[in-house]
KOLPA-776768 format. One record per atom (N, C-alpha, C): x, y, z. Coordinates in steps of 0.001 Angstrom, whole numbers, padded with zeros to 6 digits, always signed. Last residue first. Layout:
<nodes>
XYZ/...
</nodes>
This chain:
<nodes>
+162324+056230+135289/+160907+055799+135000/+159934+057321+134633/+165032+054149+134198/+164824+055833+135082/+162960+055665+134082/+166046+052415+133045/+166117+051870+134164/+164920+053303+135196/+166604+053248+130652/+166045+052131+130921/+165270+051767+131886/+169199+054819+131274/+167580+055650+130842/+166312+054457+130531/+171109+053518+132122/+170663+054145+132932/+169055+054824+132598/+171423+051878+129771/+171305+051430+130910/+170514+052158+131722/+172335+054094+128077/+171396+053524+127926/+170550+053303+128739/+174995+054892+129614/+173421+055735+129392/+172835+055322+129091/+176348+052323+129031/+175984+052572+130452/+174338+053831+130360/+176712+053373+126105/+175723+052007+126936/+175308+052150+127928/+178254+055412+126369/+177276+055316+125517/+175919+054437+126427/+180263+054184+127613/+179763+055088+128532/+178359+055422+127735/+181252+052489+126075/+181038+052055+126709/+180019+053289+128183/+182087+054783+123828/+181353+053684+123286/+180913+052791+124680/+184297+055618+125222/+183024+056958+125146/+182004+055737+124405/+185885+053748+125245/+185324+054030+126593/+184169+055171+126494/+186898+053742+123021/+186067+052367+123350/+184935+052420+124828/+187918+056117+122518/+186941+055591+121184/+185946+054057+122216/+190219+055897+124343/+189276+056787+124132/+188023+056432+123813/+191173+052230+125143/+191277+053379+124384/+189602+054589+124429/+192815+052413+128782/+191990+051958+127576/+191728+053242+126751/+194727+052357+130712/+194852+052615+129350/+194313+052340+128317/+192946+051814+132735/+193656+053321+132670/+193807+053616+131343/+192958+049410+132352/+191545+050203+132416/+191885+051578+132201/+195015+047864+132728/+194652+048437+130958/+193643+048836+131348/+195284+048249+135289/+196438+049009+133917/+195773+049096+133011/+193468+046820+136267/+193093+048423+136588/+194132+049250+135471/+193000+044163+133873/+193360+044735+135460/+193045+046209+135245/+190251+042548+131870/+191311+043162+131953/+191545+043677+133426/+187695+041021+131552/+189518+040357+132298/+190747+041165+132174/+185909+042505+130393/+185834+042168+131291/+186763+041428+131848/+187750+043185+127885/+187655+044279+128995/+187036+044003+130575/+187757+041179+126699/+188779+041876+126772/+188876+042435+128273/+185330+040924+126305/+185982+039839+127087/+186948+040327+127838/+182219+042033+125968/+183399+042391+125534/+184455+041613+126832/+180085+039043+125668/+180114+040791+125797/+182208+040433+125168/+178852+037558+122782/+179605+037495+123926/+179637+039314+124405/+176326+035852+121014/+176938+037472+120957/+177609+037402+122727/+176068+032846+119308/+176135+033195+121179/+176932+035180+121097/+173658+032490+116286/+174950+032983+116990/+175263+033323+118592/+171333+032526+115864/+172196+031030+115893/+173787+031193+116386/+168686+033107+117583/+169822+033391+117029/+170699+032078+116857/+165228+031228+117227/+166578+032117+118098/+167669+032066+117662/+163269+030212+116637/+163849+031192+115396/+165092+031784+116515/+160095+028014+116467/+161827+028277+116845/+162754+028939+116089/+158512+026675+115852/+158682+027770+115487/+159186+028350+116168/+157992+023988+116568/+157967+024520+115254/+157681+025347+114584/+158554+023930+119650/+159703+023420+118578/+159258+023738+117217/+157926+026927+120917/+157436+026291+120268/+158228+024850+119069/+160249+028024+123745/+159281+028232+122327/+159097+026896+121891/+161574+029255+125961/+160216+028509+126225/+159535+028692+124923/+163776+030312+126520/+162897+031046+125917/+161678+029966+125980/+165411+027804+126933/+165391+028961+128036/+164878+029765+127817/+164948+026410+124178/+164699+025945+125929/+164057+027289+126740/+166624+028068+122451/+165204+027727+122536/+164600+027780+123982/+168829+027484+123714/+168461+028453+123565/+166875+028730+123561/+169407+024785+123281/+169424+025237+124552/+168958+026406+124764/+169790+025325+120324/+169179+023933+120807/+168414+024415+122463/+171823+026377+119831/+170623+026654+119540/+169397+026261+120203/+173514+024935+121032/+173206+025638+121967/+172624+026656+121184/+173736+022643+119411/+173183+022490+120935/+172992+023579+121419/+174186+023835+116654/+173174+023495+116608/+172761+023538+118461/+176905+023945+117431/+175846+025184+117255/+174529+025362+117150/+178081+022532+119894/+178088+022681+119103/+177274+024054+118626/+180481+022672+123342/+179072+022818+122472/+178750+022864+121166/+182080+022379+124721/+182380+021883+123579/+181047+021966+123032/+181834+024015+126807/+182882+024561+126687/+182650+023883+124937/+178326+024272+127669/+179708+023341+128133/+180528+024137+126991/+175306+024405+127769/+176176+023686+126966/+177850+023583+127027/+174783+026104+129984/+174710+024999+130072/+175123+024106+128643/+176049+028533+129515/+176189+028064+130990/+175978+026239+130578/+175079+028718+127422/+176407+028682+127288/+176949+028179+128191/+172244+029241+126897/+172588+028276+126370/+174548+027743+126404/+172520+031499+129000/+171935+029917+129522/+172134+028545+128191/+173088+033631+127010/+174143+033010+128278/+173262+031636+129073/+171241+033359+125523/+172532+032921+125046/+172758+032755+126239/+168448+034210+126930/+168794+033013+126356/+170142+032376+125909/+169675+036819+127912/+169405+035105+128949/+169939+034109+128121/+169372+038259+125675/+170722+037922+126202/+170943+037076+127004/+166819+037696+124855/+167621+037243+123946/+168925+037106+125158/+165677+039490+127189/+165102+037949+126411/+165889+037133+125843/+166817+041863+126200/+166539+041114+127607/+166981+039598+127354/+165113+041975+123754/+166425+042367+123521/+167248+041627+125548/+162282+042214+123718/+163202+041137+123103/+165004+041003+123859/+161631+045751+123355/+161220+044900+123175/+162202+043250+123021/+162797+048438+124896/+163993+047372+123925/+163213+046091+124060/+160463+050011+125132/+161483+050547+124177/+162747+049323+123866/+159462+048734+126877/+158901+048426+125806/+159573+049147+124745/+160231+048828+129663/+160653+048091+128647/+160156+047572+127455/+158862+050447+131122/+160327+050963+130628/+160574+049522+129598/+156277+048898+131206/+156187+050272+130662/+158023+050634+130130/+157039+046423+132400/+156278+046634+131194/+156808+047832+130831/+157605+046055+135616/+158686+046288+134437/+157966+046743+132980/+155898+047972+137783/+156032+046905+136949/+157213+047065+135633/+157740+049110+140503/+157071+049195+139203/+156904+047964+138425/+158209+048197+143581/+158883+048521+142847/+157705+048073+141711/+156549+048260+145999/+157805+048800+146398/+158617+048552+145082/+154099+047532+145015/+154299+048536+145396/+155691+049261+145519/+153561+044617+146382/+153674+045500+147604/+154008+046811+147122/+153912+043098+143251/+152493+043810+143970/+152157+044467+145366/+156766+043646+143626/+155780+044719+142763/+154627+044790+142925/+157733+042056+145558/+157769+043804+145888/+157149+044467+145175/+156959+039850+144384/+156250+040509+145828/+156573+041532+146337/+158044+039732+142408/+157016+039941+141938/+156144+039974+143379/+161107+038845+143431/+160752+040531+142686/+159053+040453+142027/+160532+037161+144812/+161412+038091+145298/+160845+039478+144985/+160048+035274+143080/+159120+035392+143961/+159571+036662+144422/+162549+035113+141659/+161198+035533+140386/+160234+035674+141769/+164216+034204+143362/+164195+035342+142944/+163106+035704+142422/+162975+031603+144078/+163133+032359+144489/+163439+033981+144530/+163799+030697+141468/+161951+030573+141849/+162130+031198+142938/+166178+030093+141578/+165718+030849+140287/+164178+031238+140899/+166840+028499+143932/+167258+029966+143909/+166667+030411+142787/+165258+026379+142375/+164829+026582+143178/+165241+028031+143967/+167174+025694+140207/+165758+026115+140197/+165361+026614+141390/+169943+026427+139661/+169331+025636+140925/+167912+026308+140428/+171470+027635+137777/+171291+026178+137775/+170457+025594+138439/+170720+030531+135961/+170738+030042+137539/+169891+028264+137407/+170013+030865+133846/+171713+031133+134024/+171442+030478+135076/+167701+027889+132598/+167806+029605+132942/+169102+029555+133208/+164587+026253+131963/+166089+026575+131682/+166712+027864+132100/+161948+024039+132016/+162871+025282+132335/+164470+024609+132565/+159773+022798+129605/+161110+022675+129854/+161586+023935+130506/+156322+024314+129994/+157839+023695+129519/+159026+023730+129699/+153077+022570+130070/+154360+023474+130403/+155488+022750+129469/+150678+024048+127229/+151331+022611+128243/+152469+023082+128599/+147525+025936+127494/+149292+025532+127224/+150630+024811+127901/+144714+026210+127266/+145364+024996+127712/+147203+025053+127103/+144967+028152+123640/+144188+027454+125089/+144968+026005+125579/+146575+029084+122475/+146284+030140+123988/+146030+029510+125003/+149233+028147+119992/+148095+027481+121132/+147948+028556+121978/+150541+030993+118357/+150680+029589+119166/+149522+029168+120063/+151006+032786+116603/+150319+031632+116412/+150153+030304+116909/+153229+034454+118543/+152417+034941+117633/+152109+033334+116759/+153896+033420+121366/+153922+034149+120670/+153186+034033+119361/+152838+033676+125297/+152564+032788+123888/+152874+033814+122711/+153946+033920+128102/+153144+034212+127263/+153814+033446+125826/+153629+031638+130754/+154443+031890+130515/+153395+032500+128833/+152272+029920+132731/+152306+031338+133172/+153160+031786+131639/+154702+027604+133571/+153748+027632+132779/+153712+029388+133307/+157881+024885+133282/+157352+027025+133112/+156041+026742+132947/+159899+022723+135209/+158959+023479+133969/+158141+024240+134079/+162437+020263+136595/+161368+021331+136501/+160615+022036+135327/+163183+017929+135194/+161962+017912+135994/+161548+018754+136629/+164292+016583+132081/+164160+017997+133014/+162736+017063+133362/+164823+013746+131012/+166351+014605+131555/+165200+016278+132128/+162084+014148+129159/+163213+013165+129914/+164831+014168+129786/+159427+016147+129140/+160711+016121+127923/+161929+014830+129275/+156126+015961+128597/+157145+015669+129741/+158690+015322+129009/+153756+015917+126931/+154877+017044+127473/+156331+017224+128160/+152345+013454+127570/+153554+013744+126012/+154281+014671+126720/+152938+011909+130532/+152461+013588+129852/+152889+013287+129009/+152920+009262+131705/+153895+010324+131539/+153014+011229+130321/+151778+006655+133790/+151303+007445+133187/+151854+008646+132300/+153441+005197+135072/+152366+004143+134156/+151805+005655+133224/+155020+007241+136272/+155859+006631+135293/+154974+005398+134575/+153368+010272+137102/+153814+009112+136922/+154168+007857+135749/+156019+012957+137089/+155109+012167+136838/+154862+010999+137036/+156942+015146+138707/+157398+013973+139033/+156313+013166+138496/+157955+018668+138797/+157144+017566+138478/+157832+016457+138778/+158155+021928+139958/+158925+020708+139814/+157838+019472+139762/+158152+025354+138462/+157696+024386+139265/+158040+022926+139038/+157404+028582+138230/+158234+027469+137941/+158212+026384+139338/+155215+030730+136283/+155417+029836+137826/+156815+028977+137198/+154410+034552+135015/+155629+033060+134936/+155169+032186+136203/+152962+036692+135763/+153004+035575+135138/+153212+033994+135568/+155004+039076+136545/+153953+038498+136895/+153092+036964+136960/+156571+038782+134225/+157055+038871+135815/+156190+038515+136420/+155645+039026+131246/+156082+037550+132408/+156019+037274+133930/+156548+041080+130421/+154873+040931+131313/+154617+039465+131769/+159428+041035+130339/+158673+041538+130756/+157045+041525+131459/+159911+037376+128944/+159166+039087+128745/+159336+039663+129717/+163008+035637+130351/+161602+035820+129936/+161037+037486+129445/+165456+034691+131117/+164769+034986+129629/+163129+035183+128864/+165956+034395+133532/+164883+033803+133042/+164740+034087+131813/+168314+036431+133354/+168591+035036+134091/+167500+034519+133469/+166636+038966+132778/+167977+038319+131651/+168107+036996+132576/+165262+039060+134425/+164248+039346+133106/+165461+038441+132492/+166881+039500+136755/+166047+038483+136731/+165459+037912+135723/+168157+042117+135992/+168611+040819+135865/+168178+039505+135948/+165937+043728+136083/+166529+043620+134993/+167178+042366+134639/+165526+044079+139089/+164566+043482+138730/+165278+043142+136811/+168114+044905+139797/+167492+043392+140401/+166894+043130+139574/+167668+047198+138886/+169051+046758+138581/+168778+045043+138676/+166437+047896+140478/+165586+048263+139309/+166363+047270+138592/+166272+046517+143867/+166360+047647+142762/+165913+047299+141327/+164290+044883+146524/+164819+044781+145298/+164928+046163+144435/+165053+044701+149871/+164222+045603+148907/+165019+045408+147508/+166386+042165+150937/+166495+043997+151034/+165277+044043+149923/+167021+039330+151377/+165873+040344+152395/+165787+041940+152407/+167542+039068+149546/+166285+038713+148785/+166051+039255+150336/+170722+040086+147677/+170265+039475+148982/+168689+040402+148983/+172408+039286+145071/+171845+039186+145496/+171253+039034+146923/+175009+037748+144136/+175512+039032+145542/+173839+039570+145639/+174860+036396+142363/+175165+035849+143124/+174753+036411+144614/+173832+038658+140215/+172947+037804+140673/+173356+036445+141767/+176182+039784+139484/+174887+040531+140915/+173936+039466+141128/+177728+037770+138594/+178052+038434+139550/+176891+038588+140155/+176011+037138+135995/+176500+036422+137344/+176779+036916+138257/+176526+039717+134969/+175273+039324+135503/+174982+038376+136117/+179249+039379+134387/+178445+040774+134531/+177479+040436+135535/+179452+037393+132720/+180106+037218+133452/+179387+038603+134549/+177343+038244+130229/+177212+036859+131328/+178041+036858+132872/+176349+041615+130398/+177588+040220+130222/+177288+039086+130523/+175145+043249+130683/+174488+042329+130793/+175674+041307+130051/+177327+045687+130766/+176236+045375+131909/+175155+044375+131644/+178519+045716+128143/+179007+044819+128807/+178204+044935+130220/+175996+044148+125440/+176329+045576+126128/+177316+044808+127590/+177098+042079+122731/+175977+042466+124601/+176895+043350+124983/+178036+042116+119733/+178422+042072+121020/+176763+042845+122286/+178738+041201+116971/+177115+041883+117592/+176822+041838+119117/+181003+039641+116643/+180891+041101+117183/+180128+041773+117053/+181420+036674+117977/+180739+037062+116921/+180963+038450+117417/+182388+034160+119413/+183671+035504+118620/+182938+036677+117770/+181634+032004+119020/+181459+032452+120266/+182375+034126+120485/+181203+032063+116242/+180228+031884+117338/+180158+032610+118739/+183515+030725+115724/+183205+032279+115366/+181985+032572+116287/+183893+028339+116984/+184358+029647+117217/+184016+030633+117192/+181561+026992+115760/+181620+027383+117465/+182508+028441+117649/+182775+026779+113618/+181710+027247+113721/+181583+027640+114984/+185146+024962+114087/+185549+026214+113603/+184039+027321+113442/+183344+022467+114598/+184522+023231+116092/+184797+024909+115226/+182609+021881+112386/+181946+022738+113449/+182722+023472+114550/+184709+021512+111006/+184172+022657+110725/+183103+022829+111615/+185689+019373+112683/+186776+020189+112205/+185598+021181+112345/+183568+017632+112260/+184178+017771+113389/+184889+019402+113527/+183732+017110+109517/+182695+017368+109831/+183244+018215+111283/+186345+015777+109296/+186068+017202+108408/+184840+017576+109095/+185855+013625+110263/+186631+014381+111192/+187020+015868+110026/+183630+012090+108537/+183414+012480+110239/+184204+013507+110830/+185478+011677+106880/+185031+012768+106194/+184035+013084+107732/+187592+009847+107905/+187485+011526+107174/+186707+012011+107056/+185889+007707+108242/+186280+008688+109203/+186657+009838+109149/+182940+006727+107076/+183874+007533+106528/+184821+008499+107225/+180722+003699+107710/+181403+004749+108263/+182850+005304+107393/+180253+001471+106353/+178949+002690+106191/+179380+003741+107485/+181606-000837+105816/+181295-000429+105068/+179917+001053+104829/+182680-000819+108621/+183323-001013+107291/+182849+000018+106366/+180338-000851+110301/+181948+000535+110683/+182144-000060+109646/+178634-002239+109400/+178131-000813+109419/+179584-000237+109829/+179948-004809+110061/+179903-004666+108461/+179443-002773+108713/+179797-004822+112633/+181505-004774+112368/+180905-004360+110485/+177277-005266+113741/+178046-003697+113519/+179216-003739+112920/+174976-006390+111041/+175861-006479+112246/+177069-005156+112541/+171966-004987+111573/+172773-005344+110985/+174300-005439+111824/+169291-004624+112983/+169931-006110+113232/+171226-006019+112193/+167624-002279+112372/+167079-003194+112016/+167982-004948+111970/+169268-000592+114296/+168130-001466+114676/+167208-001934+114222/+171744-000212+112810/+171619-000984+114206/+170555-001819+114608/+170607+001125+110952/+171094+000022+110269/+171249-001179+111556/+169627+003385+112280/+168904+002831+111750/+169341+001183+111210/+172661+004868+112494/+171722+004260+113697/+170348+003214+112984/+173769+005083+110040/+174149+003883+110801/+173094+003864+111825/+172163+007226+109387/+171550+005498+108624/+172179+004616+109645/+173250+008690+111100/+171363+008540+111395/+170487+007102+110349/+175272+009459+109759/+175184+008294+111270/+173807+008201+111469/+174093+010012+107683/+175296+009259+107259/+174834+008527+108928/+173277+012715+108346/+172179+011943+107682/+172695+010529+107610/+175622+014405+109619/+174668+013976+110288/+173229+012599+110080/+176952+013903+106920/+177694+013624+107951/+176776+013074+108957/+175372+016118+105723/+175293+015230+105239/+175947+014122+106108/+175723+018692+106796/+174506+017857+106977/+174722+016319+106741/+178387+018758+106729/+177759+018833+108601/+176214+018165+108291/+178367+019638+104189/+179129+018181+105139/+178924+017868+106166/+177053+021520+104083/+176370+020386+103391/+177082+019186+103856/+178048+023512+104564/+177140+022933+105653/+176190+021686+105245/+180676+023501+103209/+180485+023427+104454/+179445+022713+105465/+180257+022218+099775/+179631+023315+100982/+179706+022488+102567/+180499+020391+098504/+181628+020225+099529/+181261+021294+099827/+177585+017960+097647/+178787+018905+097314/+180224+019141+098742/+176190+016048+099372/+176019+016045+097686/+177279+017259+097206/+176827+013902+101602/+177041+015065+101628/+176935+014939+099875/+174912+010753+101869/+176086+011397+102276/+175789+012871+101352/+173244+009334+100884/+172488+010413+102550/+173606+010765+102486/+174271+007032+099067/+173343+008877+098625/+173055+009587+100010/+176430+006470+101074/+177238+007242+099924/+175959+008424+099389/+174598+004654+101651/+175764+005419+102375/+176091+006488+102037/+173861+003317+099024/+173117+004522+100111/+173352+005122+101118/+176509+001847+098688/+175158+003042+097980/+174466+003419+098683/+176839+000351+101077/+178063+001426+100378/+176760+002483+099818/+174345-001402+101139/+175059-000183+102084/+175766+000561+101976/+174760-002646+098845/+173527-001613+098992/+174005-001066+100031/+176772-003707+099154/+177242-003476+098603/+175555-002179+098179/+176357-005958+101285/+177336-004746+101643/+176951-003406+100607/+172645-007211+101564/+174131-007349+100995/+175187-005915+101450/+170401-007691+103046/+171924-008229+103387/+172817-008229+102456/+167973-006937+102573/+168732-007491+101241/+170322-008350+101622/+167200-005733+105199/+166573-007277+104498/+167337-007663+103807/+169050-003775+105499/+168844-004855+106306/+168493-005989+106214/+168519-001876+103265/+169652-002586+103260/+169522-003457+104734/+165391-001206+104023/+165802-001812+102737/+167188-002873+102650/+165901+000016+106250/+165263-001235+106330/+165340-001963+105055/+167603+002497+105436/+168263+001176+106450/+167474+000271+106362/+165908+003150+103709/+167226+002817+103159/+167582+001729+103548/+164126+004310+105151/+163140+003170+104462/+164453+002580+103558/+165039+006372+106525/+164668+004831+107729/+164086+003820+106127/+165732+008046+105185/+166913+007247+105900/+166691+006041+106127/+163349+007747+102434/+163853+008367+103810/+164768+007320+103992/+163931+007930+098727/+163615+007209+099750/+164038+008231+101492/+162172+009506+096191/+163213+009804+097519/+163187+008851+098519/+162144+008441+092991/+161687+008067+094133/+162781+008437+095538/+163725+008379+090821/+162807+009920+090856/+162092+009734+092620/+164200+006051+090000/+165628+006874+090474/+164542+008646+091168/+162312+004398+089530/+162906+004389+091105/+163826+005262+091132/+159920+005114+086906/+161369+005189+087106/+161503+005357+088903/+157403+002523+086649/+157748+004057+087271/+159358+004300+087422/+155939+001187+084136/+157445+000796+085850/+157881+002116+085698/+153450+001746+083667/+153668+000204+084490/+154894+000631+084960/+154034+004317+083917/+152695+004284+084756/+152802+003071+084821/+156160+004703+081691/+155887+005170+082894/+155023+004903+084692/+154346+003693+079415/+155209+002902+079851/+155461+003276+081616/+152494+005503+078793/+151931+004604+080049/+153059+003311+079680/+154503+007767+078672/+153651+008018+079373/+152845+006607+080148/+155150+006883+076019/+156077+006851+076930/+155348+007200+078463/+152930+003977+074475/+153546+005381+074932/+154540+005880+076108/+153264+001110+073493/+153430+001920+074713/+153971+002813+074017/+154117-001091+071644/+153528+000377+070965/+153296+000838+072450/+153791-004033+070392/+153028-003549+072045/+153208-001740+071348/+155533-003971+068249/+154450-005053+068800/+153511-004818+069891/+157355-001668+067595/+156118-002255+067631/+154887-003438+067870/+158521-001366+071750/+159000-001564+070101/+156863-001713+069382/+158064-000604+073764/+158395+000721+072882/+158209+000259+071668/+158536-002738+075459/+157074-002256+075494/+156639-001223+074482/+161267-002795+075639/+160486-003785+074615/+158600-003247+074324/+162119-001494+076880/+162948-001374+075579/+161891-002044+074875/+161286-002338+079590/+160723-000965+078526/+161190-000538+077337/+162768-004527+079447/+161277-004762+079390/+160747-003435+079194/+165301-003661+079706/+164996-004572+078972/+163504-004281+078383/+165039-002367+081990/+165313-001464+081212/+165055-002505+079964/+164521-004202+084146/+163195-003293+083789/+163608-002595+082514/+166726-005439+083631/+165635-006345+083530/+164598-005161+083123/+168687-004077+085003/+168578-003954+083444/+167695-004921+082660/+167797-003179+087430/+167224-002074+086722/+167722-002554+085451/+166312-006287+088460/+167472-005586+088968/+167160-004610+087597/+164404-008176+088642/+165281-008403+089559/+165928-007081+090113/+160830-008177+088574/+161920-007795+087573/+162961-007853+088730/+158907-008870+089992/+159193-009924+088592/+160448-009552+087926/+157934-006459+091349/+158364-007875+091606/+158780-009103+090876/+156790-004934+089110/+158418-004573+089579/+158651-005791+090371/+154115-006041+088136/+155289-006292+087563/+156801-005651+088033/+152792-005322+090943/+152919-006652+090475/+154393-007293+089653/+153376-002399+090690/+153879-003032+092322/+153763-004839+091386/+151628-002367+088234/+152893-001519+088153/+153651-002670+089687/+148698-002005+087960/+149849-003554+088137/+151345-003347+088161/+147970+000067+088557/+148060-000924+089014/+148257-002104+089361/+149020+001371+086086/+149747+001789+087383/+149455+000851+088262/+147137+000620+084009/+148730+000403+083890/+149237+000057+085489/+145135+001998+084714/+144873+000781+084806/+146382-000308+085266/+146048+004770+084006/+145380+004426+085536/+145344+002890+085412/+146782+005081+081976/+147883+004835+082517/+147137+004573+083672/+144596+002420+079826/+144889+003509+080502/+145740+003417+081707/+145194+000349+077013/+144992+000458+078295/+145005+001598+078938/+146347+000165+074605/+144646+000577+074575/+144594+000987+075957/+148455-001796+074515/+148359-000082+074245/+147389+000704+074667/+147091-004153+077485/+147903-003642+076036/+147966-002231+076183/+146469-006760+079630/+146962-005533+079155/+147484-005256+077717/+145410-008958+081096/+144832-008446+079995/+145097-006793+079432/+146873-009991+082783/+146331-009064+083544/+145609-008015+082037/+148132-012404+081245/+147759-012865+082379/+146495-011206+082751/+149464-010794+079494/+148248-011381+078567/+147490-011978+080027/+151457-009380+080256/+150610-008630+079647/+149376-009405+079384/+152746-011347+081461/+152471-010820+082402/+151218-010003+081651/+154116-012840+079320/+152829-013777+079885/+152364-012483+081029/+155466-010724+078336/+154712-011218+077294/+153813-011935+078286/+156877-010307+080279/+156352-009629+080047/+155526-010084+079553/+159143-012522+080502/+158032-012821+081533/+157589-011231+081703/+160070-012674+078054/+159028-013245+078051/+158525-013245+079454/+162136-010156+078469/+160723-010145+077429/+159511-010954+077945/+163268-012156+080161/+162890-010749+080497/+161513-010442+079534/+164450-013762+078442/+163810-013759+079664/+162508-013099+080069/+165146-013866+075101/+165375-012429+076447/+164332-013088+077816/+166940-015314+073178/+165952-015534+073919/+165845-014492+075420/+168561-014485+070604/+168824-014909+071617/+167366-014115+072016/+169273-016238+067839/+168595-015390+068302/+168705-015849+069729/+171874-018123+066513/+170804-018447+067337/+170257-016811+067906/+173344-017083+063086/+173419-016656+065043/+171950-017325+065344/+175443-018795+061166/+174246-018175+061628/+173966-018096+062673/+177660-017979+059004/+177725-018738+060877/+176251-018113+060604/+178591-019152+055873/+178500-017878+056653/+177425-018507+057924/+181122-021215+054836/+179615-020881+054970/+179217-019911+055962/+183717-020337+052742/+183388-020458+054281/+181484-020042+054240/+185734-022478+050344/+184354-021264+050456/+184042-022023+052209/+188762-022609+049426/+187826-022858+050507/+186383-022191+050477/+190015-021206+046440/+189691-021192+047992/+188365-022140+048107/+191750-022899+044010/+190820-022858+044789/+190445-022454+045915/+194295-021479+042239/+194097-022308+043419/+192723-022013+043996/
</nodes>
C-alpha cells in the first residue's frame, strides 16, 4: 500500500524587529566593531530609547555578538549598559513609577527599597526606605488609594513596629547604669529645690553641667538665648519647631572655629528661661569667687557629665514612645553636635530604678553587695566634688 509522501513544512524565518531597528541605528550613527567603547557610549542614551523593555535589549545584544557585527563584550557594554548594575535613589524610583503609571513598577520597586534579608535592622531599615517611596510617590501625584494597595505591607510595618518597641526596651533596660546621684529622677529633684538666692554648692554647680549637657569649660562660655527670625528672611541655621539656641558653646575635634552658627537648645529643664537662669546663677558666683571653676575637678571624668544630660533630656523629651533612633536623635540636640558627626550613645543607661522607688523596707533590706557598690559611687561623688 502506498503511503502518502508528506512534503516537509518550511518555516518563514522570522523577522526580529528588534534586530532591524539596530541594523538602521548602526548605519544612521556610522557604527561598527572598529568603533571605540568611548564613541559606543554615546549613543548608548539614543539606542536605550528605541528599545522598550529588557528582552528587546537582550535581543539586540544577542545580535551585536553574532558574526556579522562581532562586538566585543566590552563595547557591547558601552552601547547598552546593563540597568540591573544601576542603583537607582528612592526619589529617582518614585519619579520613574509616577510617569510610567503603571502598578506593576510600583510593586517592583516597592519590593527593591524593601528589606533584602530578615536581620532585624534590616527590617527597620528597609520598612523606613518603603514609606520614604510612598512619600515620594505622593508628590509626584500618584493616587493614594493605588500607593496603600499596591506599595504598603502592613505586616511587615507591624514587624517593624514590634522590633523597635522591643529595641526601646532594652534601651531603656540597658545595665551600663548612671551612678544613682545623677539619676534623672535624682537630679530633678535638686534641681527643682534649687534656690538661686543662696550661694551655689559644688553639688549645684554639677547638676547644672548634667541639666545642660554641656563641658565643663562651657560654664563660662555657653549663652542661651531666644530668636525670632525674620520670616522674608530665615537663617539656614534656624531648625523649625525650636526658638531658643546655644552659642558660646565649644567645638569638637574638626569642627568649624570660625563664626559658629547657633544651636538648637535642649536640656532636662523645659523652660529655657529657668535653664538660663541657673547657668547665670552659677557663672556669677564663679567670677565673684564664691565658687571654683569647674575645669580642674573635672578633668578626671572627661564627658561622662555630658553624656548623662544628654540621655535624660533625650528621655524627658522624647516621651514614653520614643524610638531609638528619636532619642538618638534628641540626644545629639542637647549636646549641641555637628549633624555629621554625631556619635552619641545609642543606648538611654537608666540609673538604678529599683532602688530609686523603693520604701525605707527594702532600704533596710537591701542587699550587702549592692549597698557597698552604691557607697563605692557616692565616694566617687564625693572626691569629685573635694578640690
Amino acid at each position: 500500500m502506498a503511503t502518502k509522501a508528506t512534503a516537509p513544512k518550511t518555516r518563514k524565518p522570522k523577522t526580529n524587529n528588534y534586530v532591524g531597528i539596530l541594523e538602521q541605528f548602526l548605519e544612521k550613527c556610522n557604527l561598527s566593531a572598529i568603533s571605540t567603547p568611548e564613541q559606543l557610549s554615546e549613543h548608548a542614551p539614543e539606542l536605550d530609547a528605541l528599545l522598550p523593555d529588557w528582552i528587546a535589549r537582550r535581543c539586540v545584544k544577542v545580535a551585536l555578538a553574532k558574526p556579522k557585527h562581532s562586538f566585543s563584550k566590552e563595547q557591547i557594554e558601552a552601547l547598552l549598559p546593563d540597568k540591573r548594575k544601576k542603583n537607582l535613589t528612592i526619589e529617582e524610583r518614585a519619579e520613574y513609577c509616577a510617569k510610567a503609571s503603571d502598578f506593576v513598577d510600583i510593586i517592583a520597586n516597592h519590593w527593591a527599597v524593601g528589606p533584602k534579608n530578615k536581620d532585624e535592622k534590616e527590617i527597620v531599615a528597609g520598612v523606613s526606605r518603603q514609606s520614604t517611596f510612598r512619600v515620594k510617590l505622593a508628590e509626584g501625584g500618584v493616587d493614594p488609594a493605588i500607593i496603600e494597595e499596591f506599595a504598603k505591607d502592613k505586616g511587615l510595618i507591624q514587624d517593624s513596629n514590634k522590633i523597635q518597641k522591643e529595641q526601646t526596651k532594652k534601651q531603656m533596660a540597658n545595665p551600663d547604669r548612671i551612678p544613682i546621684h545623677f539619676s534623672l529622677t535624682n537630679v530633678s529633684k535638686r534641681l527643682q529645690n534649687i534656690d538661686t538666692s543662696k550661694i551655689p554648692t559644688k553639688e549645684d554647680l554639677a547638676d547644672v553641667i548634667v541639666m545642660l549637657s554641656m563641658r565643663p569649660g562651657e560654664v563660662r562660655s555657653l549663652q542661651i538665648n531666644h530668636y525670632e527670625p525674620d520670616p522674608s528672611n530665615i537663617p539656614a541655621w534656624y531648625k523649625e519647631g525650636y526658638s531658643w539656641y546655644c552659642t558660646g558653646y565649644l567645638k569638637g575635634r574638626g569642627e568649624k572655629k570660625e563664626n559658629p552658627e547657633p544651636r538648637p537648645f535642649l536640656s532636662m529643664e523645659k523652660n529655657p528661661e529657668r535653664a538660663r537662669e541657673l547657668l547665670t546663677w552659677i557663672r556669677d558666683a564663679i567670677k565673684a569667687k564664691k565658687l571654683r571653676d569647674p575645669q580642674e575637678p573635672y578633668r578626671t571624668i572627661p564627658g561622662k557629665s555630658r553624656d548623662y544630660g544628654s540621655k535624660h533630656a533625650s528621655r524627658i523629651h522624647g516621651g514614653p514612645k520614643a524610638t531609638p533612633q528619636h532619642l538618638k536623635l534628641l540626644s545629639r540636640i542637647a549636646m549641641r553636635q555637628e549633624s555629621d558627626r554625631l556619635d552619641a550613645g545609642d543606648n538611654y543607661a537608666i540609673g538604678d530604678t529599683e532602688s530609686e522607688d523603693s520604701g525605707p523596707e527594702d532600704e533596710h533590706n537591701s542587699d550587702p553587695k549592692s549597698e557597698s557598690t552604691e557607697n563605692d559611687e557616692i565616694s566617687e561623688i564625693i572626691n569629685m566634688y573635694s578640690y
